[in-house]
N, C-alpha and C positions, 0 to 999 in steps of 0.2 A: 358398767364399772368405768371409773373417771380416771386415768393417773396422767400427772403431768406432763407437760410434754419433755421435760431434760428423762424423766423415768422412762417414758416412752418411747422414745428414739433410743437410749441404750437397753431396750430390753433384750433384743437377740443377743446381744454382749454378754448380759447377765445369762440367759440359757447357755454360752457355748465358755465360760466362766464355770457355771456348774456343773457341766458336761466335764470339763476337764479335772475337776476338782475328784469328781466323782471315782473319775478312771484313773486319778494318783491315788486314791483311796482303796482301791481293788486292789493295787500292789501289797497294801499291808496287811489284807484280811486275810486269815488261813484257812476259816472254812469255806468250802467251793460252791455251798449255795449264795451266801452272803457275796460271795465275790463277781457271780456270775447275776445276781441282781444287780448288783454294783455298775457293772461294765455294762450291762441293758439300759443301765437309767442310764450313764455316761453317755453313751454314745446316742440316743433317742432326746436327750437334751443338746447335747451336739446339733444333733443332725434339723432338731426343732426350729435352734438359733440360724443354723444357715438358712433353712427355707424361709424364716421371718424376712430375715436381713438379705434374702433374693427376692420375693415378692417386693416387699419394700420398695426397692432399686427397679427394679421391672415399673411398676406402678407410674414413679415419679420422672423417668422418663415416656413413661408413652405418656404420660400428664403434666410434660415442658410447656411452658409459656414461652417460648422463646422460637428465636426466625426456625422454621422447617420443620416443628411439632404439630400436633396434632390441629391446635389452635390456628395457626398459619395457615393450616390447609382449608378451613371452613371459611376463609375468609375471601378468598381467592375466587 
């Protein structure tokens, strides 16, 4: 599957976006299956968006182009 790069770079956004949507959603439901579905999918979307958007950041530093990264060092 293809998605843009501006969709692509803000996807964990959109996970931790829906993750909270989710979990203000759970305040309004009264019954306690519905609610505790609710609050699973919120926070497993949460928790989705931050491991995207730490891998990510992990990634793009050990894969600097720049003086003292990985690059630098093969060169040496």
């Amino acid at each position: 599957m293809w998605l843009s790069k501006p969709l692509y770079e803000a996807l964990p956004f959109y996970y931790m976006l829906a993750g909270v949507a989710l979990l203000a959603a759970a305040v309004y439901l009264d019954d306690g299956l519905w609610q505790g579905v609710t609050i699973t999918l919120g926070l497993a979307a949460l928790l989705a968006g931050l491991v995207v958007w730490l891998k990510r950041r992990d990634y793009r530093r050990r894969h600097a182009r720049g003086p003292g990264g990985p690059l630098d060092d093969e060169l040496r």
